[in-house]
NUZA-705609 format. One line per 4 residues: number of its first residue (from 1); their letters; for each residue x, y, z of N, C-alpha, C. Coordinates in pm, 1 decimal. Each point is the difference from the previous one (the first is absolute). Example, Ala and Ser with C-alpha at 12.3 -4.5 7.8 and 13.67 -1.06 7.14 Angstrom:
1> as> 1319.0:-569.0:780.0:-89.0:119.0:0.0:90.0:120.0:0.0 | -35.0:105.0:-72.0:82.0:119.0:6.0:-77.0:109.0:73.0 .
REM end
This chain:
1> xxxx> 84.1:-116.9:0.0:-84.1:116.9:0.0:89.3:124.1:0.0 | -57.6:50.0:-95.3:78.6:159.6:6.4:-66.9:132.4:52.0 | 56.7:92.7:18.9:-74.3:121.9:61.2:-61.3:52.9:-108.9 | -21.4:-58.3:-79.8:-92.4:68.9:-139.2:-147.8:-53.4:19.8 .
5> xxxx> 31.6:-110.6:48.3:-133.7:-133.2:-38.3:-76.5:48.7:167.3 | 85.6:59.1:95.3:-72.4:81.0:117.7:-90.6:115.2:0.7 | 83.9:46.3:-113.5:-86.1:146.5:-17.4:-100.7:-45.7:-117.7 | 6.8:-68.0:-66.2:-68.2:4.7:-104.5:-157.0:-95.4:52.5 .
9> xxxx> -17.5:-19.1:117.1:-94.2:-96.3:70.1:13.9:-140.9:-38.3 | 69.4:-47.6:-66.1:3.2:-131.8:-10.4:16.5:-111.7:111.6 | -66.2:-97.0:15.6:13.2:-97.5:90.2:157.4:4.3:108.8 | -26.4:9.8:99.8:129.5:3.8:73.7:34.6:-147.0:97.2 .
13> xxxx> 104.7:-28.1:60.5:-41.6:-100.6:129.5:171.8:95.1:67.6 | -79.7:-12.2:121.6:52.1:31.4:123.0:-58.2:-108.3:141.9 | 134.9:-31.6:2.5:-30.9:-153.8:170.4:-81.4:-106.3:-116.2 | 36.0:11.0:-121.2:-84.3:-123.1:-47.1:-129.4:-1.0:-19.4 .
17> xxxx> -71.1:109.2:27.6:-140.4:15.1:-35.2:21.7:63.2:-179.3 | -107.3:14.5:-10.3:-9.7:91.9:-127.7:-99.0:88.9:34.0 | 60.9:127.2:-88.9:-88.1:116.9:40.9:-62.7:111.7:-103.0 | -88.6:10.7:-11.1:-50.3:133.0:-119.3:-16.3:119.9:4.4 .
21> xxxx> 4.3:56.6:-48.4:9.2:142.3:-17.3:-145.4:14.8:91.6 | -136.9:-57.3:-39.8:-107.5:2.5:101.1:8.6:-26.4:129.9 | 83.3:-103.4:54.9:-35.4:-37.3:113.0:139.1:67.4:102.6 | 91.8:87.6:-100.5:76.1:86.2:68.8:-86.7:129.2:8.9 .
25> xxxx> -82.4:34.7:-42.0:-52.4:135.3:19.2:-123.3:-38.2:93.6 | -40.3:-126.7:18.6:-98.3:-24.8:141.9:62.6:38.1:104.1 | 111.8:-45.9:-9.4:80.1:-10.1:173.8:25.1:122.4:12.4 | 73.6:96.2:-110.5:66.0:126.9:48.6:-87.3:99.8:-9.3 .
29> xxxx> -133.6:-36.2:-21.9:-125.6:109.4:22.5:-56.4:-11.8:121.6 | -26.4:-138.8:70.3:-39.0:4.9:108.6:44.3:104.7:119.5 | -52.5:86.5:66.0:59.0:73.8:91.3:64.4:3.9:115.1 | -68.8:-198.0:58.1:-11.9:-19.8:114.1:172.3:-66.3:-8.7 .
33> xxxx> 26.1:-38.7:-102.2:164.6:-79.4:-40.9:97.7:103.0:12.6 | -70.2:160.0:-15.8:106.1:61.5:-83.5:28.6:132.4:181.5 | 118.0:13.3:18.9:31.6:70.3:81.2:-22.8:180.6:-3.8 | -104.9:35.0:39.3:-20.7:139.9:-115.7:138.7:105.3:96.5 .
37> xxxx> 34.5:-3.9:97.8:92.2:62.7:87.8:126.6:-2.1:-109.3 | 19.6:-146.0:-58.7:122.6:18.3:-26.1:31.4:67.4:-183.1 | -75.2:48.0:-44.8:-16.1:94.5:-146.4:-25.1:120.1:51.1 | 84.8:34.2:-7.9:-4.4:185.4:78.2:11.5:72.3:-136.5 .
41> xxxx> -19.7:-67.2:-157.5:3.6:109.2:-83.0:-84.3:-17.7:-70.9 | -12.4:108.5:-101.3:-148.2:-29.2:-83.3:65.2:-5.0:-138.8 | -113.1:-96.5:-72.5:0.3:-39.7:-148.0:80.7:103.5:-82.0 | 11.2:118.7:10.8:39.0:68.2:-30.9:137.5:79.4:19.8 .
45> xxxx> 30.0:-47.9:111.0:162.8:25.8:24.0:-37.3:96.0:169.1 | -80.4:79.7:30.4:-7.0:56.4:102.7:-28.9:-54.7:123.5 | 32.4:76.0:109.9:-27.2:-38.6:157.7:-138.0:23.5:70.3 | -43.0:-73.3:15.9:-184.4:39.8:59.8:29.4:108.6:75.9 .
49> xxxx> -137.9:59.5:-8.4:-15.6:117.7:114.2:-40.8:-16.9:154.3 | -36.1:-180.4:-23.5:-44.8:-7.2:166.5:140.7:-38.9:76.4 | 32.9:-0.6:106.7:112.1:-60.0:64.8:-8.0:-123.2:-28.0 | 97.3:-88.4:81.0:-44.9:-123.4:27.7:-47.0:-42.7:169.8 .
53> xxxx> 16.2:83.5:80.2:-39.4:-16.4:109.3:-32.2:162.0:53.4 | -103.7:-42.3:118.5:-38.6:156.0:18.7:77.3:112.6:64.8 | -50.7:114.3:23.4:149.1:86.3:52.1:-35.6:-11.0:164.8 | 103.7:4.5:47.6:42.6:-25.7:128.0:-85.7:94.3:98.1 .
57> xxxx> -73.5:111.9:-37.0:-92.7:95.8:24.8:-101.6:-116.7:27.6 | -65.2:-6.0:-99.6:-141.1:-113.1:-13.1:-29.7:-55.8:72.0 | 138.7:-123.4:36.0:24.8:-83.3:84.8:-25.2:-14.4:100.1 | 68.5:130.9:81.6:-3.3:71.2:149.2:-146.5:25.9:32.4 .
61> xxxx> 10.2:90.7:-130.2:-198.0:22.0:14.8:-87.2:-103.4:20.3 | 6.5:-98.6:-55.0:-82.8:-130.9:9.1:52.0:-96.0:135.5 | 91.3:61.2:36.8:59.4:-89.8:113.1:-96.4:90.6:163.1 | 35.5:111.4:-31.1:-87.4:87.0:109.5:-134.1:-10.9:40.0 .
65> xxxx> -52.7:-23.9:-133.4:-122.1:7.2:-22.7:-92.1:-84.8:66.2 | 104.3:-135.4:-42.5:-30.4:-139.2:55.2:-22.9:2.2:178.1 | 119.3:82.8:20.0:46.3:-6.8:164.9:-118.6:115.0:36.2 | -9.0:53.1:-13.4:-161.3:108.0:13.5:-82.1:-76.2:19.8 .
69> xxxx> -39.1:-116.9:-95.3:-122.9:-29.4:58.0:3.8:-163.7:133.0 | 111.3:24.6:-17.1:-3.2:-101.3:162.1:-55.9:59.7:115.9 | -89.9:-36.7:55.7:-9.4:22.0:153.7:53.1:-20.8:121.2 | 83.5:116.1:25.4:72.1:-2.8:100.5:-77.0:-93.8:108.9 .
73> xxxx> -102.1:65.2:9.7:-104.1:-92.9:142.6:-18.3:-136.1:-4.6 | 17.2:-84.7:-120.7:-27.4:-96.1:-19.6:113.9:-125.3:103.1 | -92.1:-149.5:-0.7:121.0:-58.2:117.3:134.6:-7.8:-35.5 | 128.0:23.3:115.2:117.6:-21.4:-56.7:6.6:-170.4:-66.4 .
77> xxxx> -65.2:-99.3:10.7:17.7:-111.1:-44.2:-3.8:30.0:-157.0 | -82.4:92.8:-21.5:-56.6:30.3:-186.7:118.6:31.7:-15.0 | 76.8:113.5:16.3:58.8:108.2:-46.8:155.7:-95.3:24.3 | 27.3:-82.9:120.7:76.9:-136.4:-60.1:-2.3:-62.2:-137.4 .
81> xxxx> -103.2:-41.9:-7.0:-34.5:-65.9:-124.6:34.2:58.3:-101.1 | -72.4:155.2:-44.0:49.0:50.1:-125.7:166.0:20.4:-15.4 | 54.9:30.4:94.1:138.3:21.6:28.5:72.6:-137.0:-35.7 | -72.3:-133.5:21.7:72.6:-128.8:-107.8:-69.4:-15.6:-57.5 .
85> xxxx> -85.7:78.6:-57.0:-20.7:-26.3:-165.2:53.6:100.3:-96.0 | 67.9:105.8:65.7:74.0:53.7:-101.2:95.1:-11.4:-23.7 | 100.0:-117.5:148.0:113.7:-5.9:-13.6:-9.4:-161.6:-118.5 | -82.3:-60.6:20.6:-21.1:-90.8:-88.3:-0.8:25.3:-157.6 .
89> xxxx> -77.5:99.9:-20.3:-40.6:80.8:-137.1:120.7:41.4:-69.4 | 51.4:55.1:99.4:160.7:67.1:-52.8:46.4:-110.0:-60.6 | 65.9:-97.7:65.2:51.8:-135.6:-70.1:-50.5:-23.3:-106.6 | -114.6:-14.3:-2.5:-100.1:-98.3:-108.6:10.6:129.7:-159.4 .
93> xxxx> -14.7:106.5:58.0:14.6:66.7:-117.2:157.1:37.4:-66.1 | 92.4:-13.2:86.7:107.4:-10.8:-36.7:59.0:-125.2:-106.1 | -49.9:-105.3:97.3:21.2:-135.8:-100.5:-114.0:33.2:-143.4 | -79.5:36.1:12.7:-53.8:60.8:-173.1:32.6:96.1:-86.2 .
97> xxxx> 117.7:34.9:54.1:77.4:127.3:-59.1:-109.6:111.3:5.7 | -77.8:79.8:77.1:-78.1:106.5:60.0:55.2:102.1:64.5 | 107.3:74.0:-17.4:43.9:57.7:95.6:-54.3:77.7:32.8 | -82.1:50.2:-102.7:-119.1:134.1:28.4:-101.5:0.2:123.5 .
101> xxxx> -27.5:-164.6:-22.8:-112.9:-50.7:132.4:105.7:-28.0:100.4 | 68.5:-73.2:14.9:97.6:-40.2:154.8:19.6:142.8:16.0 | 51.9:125.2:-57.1:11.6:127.2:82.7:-122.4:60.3:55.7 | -124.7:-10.2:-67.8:-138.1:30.0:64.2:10.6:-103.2:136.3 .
105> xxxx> 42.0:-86.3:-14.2:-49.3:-118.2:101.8:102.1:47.6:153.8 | 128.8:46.8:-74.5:101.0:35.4:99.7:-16.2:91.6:42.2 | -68.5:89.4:-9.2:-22.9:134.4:34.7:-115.5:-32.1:113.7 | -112.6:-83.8:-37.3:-131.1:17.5:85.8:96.4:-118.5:123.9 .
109> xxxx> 20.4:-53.6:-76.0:94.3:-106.4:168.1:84.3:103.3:95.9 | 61.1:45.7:-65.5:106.1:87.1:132.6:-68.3:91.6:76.1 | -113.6:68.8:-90.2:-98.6:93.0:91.9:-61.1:-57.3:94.4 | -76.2:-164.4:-33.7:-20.4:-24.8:74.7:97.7:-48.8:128.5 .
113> xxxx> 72.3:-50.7:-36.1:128.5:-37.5:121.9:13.0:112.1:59.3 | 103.5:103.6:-54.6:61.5:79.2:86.5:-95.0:124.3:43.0 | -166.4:-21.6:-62.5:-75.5:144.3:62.1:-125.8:-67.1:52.9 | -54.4:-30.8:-43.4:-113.3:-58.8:7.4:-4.0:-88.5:89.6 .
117> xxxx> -2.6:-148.8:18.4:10.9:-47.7:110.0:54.8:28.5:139.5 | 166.7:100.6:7.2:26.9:42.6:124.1:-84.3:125.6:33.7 | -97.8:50.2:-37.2:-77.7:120.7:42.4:-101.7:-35.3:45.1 | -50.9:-158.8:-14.9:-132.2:-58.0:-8.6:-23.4:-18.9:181.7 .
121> xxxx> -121.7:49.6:53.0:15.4:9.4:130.8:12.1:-150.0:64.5 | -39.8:-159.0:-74.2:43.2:-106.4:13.0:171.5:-36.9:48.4 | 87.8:89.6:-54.2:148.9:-52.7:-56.9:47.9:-29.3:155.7 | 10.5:53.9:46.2:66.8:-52.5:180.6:-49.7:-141.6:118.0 .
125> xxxx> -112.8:-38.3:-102.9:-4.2:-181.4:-5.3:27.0:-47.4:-97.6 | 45.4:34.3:-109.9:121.0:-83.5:-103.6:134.5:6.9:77.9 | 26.2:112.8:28.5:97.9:-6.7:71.5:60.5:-71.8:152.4 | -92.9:15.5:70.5:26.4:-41.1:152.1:-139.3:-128.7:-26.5 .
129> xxxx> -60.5:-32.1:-45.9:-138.0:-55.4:11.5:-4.7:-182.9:-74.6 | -108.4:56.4:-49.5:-1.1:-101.5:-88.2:125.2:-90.0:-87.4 | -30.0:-86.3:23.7:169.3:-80.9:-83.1:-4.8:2.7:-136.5 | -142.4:-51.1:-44.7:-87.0:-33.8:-121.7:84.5:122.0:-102.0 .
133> xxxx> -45.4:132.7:73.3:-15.7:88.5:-80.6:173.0:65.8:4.4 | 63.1:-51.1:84.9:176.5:63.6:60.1:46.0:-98.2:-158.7 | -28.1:-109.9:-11.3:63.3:-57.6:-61.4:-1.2:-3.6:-117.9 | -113.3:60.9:-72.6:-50.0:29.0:-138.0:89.3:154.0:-33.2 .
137> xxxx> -16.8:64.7:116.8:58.4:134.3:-28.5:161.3:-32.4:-42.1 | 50.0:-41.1:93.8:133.8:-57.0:22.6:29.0:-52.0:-123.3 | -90.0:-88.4:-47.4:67.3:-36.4:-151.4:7.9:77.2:-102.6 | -158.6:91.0:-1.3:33.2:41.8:-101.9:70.9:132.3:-3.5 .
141> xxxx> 77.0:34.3:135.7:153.0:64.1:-31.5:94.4:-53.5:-37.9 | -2.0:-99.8:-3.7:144.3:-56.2:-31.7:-37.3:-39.8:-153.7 | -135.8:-32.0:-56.7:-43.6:-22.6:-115.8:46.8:153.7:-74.1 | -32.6:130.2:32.5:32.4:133.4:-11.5:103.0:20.9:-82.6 .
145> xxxx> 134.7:-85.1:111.9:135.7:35.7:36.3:69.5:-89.9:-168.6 | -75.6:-91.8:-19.3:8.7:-110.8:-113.7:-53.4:85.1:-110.6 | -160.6:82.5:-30.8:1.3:35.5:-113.2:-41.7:126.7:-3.8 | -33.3:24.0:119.2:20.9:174.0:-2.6:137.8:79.4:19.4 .
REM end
């Protein structure tokens, strides 16, 4: 096979299959196959006008926003909880290459760690109190210290 008989659509085999000019333009049309992140240029030779990730403004904004609507009043057991699910989130969106989301995620976690929960009129039985709740905290500082 020559690079003529490629371009020219003629029957190809690659790994031993054989392949057509049709059933190469199924696969590389599908969207769900095709990585759209990684074509940062257009048909035409130019650079899109959207970014590829949002601006670091946005982010913050959507990270605040989020932390706004938590209720401070709510039980410190909750406000545990969301605090490992964002330290969880962070990971999970990291391993999906997200950095846009793990920084939303990192942002609402540390608020909650370092503001939110110690202001919470609960926090001095996490601390001196409850074990349940000493020990969740406890980790997820040291969880922090790992990916915050």
């Amino acid at each position: 096979m020559t690079l003529g008989e490629s371009i020219t659509g003629k029957s190809t085999r690659t790994n031993g299959y054989a392949s057509t000019k049709r059933q190469s333009a199924l696969y590389t049309n599908n969207p769900s196959w095709n990585d759209s992140r990684s074509d940062l240029s257009l048909p035409n030779g130019d650079t899109p006008s959207q970014p590829r990730y949002p601006h670091i403004k946005d982010l913050q904004a959507k990270a605040e926003l989020a932390i706004k609507n938590v209720d401070p009043r709510i039980p410190i057991k909750s406000l545990l909880a969301n605090a490992e699910q964002s330290a969880a989130q962070v990971g999970a969106n990291v391993s999906f290459k997200r950095p846009d989301r793990a920084y939303v995620e990192y942002l609402i976690g540390t608020e909650l760690l370092l503001h939110t929960i110690p202001e919470h009129k609960d926090f001095p039985s996490v601390i001196g109190g409850r074990q349940e709740w000493q020990q969740r905290y406890r980790s997820l500082c040291k969880v922090s210290e790992l990916i915050w």
